[in-house]
Z-matrix of the N, CA and C atoms (Angstrom, degrees):
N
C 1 1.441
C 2 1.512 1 108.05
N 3 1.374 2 121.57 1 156.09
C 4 1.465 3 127.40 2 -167.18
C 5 1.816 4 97.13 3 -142.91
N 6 1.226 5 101.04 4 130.36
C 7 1.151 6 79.58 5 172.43
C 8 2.023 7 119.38 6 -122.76
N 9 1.113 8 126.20 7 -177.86
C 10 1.580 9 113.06 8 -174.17
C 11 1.661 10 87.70 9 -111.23
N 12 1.200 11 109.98 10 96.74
C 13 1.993 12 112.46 11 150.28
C 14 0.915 13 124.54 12 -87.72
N 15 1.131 14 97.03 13 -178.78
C 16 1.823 15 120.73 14 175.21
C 17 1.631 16 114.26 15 -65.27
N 18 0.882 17 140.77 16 153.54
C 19 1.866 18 143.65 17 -161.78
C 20 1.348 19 99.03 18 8.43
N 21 1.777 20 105.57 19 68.83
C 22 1.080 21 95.36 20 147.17
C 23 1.562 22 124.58 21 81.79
N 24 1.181 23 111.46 22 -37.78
C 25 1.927 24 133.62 23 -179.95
C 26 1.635 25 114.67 24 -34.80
N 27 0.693 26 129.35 25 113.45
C 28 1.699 27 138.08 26 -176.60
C 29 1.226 28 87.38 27 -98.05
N 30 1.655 29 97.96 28 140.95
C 31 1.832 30 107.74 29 156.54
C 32 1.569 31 105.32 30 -155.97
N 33 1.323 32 102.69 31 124.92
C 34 2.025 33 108.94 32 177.12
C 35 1.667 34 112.82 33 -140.12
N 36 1.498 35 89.01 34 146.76
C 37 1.112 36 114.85 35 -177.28
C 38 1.643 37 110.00 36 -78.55
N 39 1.499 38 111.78 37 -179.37
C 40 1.650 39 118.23 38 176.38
C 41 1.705 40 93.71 39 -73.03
N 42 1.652 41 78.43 40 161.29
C 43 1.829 42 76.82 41 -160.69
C 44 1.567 43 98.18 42 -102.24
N 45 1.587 44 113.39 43 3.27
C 46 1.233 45 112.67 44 153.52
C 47 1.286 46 130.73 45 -56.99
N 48 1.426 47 141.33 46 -1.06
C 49 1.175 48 116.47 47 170.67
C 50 1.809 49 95.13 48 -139.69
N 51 1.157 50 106.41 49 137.56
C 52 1.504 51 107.18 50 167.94
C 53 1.351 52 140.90 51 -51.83
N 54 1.142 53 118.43 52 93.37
C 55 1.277 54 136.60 53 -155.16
C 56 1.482 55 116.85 54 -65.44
N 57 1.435 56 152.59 55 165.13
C 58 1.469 57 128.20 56 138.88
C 59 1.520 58 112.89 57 -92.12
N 60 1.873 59 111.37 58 131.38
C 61 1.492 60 91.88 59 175.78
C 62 1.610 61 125.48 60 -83.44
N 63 1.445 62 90.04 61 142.53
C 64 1.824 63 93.97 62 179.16
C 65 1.319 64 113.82 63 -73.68
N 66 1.842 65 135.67 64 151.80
C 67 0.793 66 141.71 65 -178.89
C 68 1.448 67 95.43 66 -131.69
N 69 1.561 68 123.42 67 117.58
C 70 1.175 69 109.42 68 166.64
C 71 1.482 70 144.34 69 -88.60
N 72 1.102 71 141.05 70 70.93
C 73 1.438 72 154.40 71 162.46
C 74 1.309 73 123.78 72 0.22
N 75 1.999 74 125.75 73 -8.83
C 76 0.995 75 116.71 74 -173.13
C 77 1.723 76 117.59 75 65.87
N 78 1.868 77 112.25 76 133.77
C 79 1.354 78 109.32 77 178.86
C 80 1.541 79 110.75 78 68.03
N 81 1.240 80 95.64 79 32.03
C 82 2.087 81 99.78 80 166.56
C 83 1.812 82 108.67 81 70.02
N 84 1.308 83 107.41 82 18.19
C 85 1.454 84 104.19 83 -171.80
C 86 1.334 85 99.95 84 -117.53
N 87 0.894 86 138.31 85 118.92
C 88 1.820 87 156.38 86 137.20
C 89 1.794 88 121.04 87 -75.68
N 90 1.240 89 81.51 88 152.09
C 91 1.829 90 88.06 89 165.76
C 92 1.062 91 95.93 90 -138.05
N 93 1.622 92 114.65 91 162.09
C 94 1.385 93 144.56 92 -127.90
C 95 1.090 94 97.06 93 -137.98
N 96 1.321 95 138.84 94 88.42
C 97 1.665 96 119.72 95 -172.93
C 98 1.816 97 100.36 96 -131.00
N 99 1.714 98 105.26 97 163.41
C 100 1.260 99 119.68 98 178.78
C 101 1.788 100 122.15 99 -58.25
N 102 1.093 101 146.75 100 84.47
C 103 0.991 102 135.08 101 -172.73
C 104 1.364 103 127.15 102 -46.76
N 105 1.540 104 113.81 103 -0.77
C 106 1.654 105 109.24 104 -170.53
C 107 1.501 106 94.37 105 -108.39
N 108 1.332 107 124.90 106 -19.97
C 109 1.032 108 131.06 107 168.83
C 110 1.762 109 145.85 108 -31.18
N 111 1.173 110 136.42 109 108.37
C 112 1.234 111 116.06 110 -165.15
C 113 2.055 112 108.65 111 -56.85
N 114 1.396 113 110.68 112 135.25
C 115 1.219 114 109.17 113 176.25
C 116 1.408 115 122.71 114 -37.60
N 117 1.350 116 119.42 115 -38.31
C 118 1.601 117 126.76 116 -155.67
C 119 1.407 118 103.72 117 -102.65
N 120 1.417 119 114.37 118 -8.40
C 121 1.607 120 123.79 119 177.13
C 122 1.976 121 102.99 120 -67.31
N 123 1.212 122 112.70 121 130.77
C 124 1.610 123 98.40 122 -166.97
C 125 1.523 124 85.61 123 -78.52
N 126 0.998 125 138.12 124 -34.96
C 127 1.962 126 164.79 125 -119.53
C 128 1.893 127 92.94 126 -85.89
N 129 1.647 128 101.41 127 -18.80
C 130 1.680 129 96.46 128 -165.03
C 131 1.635 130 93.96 129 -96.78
N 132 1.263 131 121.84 130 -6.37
C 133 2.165 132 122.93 131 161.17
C 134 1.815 133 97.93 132 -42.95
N 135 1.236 134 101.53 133 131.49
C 136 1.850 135 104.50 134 169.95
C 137 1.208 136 114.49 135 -122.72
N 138 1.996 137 107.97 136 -34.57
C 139 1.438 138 103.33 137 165.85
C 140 1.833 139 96.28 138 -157.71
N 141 1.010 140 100.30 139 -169.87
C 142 1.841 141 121.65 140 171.87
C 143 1.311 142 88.43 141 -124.84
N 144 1.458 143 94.29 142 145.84
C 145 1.869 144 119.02 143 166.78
C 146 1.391 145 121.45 144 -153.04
N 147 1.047 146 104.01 145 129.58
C 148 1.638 147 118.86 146 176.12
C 149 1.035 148 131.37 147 -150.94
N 150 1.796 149 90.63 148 135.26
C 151 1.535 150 87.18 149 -157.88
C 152 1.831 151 102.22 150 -98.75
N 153 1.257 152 115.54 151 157.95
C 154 1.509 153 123.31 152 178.97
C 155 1.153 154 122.28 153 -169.32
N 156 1.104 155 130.44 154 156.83
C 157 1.637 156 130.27 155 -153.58
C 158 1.489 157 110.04 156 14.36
N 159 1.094 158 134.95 157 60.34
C 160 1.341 159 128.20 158 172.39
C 161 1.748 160 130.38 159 87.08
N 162 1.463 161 92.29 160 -2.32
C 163 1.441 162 102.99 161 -175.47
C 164 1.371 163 115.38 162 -149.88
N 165 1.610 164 95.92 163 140.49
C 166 1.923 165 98.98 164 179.96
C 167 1.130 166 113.28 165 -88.55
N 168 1.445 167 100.06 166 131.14
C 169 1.560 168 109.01 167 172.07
C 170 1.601 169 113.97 168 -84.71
N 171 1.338 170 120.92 169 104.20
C 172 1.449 171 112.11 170 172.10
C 173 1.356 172 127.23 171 -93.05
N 174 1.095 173 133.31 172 111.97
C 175 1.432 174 139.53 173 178.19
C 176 2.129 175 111.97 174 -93.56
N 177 1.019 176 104.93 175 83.30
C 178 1.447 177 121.71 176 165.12
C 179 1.805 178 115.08 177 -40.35
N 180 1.219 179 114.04 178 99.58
C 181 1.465 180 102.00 179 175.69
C 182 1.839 181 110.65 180 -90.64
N 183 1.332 182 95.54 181 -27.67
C 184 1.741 183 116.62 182 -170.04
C 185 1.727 184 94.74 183 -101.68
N 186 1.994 185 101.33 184 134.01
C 187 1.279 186 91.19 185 168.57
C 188 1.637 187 102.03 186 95.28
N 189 1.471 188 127.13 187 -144.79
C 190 1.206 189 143.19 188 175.34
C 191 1.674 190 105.35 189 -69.50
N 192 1.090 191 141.62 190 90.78
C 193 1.427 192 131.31 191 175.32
C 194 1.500 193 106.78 192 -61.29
N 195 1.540 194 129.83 193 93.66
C 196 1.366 195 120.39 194 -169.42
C 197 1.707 196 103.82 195 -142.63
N 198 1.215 197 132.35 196 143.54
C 199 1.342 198 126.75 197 139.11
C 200 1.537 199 135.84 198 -40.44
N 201 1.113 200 132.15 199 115.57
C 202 1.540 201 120.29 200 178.62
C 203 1.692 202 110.94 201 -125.22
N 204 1.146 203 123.83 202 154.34
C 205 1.360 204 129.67 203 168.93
C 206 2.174 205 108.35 204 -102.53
N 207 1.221 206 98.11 205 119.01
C 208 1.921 207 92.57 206 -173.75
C 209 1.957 208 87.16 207 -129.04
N 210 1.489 209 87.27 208 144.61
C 211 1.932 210 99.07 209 -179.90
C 212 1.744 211 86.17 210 -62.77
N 213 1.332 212 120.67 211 -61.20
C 214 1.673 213 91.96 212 -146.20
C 215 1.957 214 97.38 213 -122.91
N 216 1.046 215 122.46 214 176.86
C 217 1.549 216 136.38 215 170.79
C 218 1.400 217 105.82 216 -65.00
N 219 1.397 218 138.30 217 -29.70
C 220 1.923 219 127.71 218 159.70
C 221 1.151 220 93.87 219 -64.11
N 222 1.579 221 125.56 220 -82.78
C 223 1.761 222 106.81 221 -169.56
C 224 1.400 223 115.13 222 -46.06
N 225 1.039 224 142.31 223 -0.82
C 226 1.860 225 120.37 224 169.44
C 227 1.808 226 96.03 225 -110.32
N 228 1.398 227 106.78 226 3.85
C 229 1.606 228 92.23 227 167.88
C 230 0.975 229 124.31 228 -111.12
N 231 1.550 230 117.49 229 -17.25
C 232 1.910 231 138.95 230 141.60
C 233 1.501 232 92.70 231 -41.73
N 234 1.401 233 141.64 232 -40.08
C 235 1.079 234 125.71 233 -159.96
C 236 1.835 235 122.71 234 -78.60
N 237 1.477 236 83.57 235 -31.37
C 238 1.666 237 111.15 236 179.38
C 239 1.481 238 103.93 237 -72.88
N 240 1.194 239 109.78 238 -36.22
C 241 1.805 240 114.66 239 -147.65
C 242 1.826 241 84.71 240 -78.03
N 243 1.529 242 126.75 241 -43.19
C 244 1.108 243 134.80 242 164.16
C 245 1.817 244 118.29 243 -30.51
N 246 1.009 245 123.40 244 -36.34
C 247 1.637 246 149.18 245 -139.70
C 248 2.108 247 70.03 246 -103.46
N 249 1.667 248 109.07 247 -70.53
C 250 1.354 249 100.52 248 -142.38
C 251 1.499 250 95.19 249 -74.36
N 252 1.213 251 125.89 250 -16.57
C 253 1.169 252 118.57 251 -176.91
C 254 1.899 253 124.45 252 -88.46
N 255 1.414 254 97.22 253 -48.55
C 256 1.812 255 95.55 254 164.39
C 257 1.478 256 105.66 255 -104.49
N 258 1.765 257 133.51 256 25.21
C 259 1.193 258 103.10 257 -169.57
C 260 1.410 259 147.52 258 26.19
N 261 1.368 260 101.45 259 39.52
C 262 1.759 261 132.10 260 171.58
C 263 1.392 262 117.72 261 -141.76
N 264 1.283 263 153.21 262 124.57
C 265 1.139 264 139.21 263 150.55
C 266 1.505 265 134.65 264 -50.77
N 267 1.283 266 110.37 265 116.61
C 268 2.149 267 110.42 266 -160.08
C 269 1.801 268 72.76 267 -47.40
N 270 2.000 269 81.59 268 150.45
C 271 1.438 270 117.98 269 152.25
C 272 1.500 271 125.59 270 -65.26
N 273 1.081 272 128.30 271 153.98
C 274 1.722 273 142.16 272 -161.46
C 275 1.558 274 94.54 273 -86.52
């Protein structure tokens, strides 16, 4: 996974497991998109996330379209990585 930060900052995971790439949006907001995906395809969005007072807001577009509250940015990206892998979001 690769993600787009702030000055520029790269950060990736093992490339063993399929990642979602982050897009950063500025103001704690990211999007969550398919990495195999053609860029210009809108279809590769999986969720919105933002983080604020201490907690990510995940908004699921792929899968369960739902609001969720997660303590940190790995649990709402465990949440995504779920999406690319069974195209479902795990159950609560």
């Amino acid at each position: 996974m690769h993600t787009n930060a702030p000055a520029g900052r790269t950060a990736s995971l093992s490339p063993r497991r399929r990642r979602p790439e982050l897009v950063w949006v500025g103001e704690g907001g990211w999007i969550a998109c398919d990495p195999e995906a053609d860029p210009d395809d809108p279809g590769r969005v999986l969720a919105y996330l933002e983080c604020k007072d201490s907690v990510v807001y995940l908004l699921c577009v792929k899968g369960r379209p739902e609001a969720v509250e997660l303590p940190t940015l790995q649990a709402a990206l465990d949440e995504v990585d779920a999406i690319l892998v069974g195209g479902a979001r795990r159950s609560d």
